[in-house]
C-alpha positions in Angstrom: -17.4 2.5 -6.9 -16.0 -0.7 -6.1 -14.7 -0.5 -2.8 -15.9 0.1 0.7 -12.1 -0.2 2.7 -9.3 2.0 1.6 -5.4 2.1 2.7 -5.2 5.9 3.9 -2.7 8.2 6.0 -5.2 10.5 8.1 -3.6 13.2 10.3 -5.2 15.5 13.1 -3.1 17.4 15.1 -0.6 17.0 12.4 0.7 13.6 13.5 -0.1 11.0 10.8 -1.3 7.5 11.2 -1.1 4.9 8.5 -4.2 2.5 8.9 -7.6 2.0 6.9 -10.1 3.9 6.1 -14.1 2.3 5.6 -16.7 3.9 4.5 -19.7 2.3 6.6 -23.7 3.4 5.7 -24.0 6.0 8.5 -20.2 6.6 9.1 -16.5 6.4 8.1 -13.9 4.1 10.4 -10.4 4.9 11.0 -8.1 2.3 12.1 -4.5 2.2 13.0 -2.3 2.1 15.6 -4.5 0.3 17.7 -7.2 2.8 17.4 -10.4 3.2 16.0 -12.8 5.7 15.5 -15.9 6.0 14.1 -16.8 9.8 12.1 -20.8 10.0 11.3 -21.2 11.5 8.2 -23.3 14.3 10.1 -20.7 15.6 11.8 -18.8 16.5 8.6 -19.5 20.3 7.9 -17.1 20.6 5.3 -15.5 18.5 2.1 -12.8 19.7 0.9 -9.2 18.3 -1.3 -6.5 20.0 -0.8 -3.1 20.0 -2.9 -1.1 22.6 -1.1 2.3 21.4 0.1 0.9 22.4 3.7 -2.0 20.5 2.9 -0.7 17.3 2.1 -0.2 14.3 4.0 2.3 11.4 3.4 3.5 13.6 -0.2 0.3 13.4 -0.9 -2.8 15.6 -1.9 -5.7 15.4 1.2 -8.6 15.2 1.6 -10.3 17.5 3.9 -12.5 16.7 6.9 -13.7 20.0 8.4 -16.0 18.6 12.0 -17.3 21.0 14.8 -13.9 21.7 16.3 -11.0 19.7 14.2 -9.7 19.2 11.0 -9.0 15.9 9.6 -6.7 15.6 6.5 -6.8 12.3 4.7 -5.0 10.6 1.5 -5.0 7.5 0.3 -1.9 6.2 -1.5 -4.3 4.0 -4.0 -4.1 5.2 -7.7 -7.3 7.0 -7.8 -8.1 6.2 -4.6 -8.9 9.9 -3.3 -11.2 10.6 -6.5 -13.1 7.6 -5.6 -13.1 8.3 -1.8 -14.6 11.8 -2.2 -17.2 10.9 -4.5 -18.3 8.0 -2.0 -18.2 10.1 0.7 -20.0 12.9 -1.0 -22.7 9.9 -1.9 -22.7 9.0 1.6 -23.5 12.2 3.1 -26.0 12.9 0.5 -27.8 9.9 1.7 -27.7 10.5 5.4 -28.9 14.1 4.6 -31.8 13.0 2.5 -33.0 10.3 5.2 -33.1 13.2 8.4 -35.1 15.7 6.1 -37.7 12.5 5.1 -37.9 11.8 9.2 -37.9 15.7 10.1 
C-alpha cells in the first residue's frame, strides 16, 4: 500500500462530490468543493463495498461508510484504487481499535 491520497467521488445524501480522499492515522479527509471533513475511524460502525446499480457512485462500485446516523458511499476511479482503499482502511481501523483496548 503505496498511497495515502486517493482521487474519489463520495456521496451522502445522494449528491456526489468529486474531491480527494486521505487516509490520515486517526482519520480519513474528504475534500472538494471547498469543503473538508474529517471522519475518525471510530466513528465507522460498518465497512461495507457495494456493486449494486443503486449502490454505485459515479458508474462505479462503492464503498460503504455506515456512521451513527449516515451513510457515506465512496469510489475511487483509480484502477484498483477501491481494493486498496478498503484494505487501508480496514488496517486503519484495526489500529485505532487495538490502541483504545491497550489504554482501556
Amino acid at each position: 500500500m503505496t498511497r495515502a491520497t486517493y482521487a474519489a467521488i463520495w456521496a451522502t445524501d445522494g449528491f456526489p462530490v468529486v474531491g480527494s480522499l486521505t487516509v490520515g492515522s486517526d482519520a480519513l479527509r474528504f475534500e472538494g468543493r471547498g469543503m473538508r471533513q474529517d471522519v475518525e475511524y471510530g466513528e465507522i460502525n460498518a465497512i461495507s463495498v457495494d456493486r449494486t446499480p443503486a449502490g454505485r457512485v459515479g458508474g462505479r462500485a462503492s464503498l460503504v461508510l455506515a456512521l451513527a446516523g449516515r451513510t457515506i458511499r465512496l469510489a475511487c476511479p483509480e484502477p484498483g484504487g477501491l481494493h486498496e482503499l478498503t484494505e487501508r482502511l480496514a488496517a486503519a481501523r484495526a489500529r485505532v481499535a487495538a490502541g483504545s483496548s491497550a489504554r482501556g
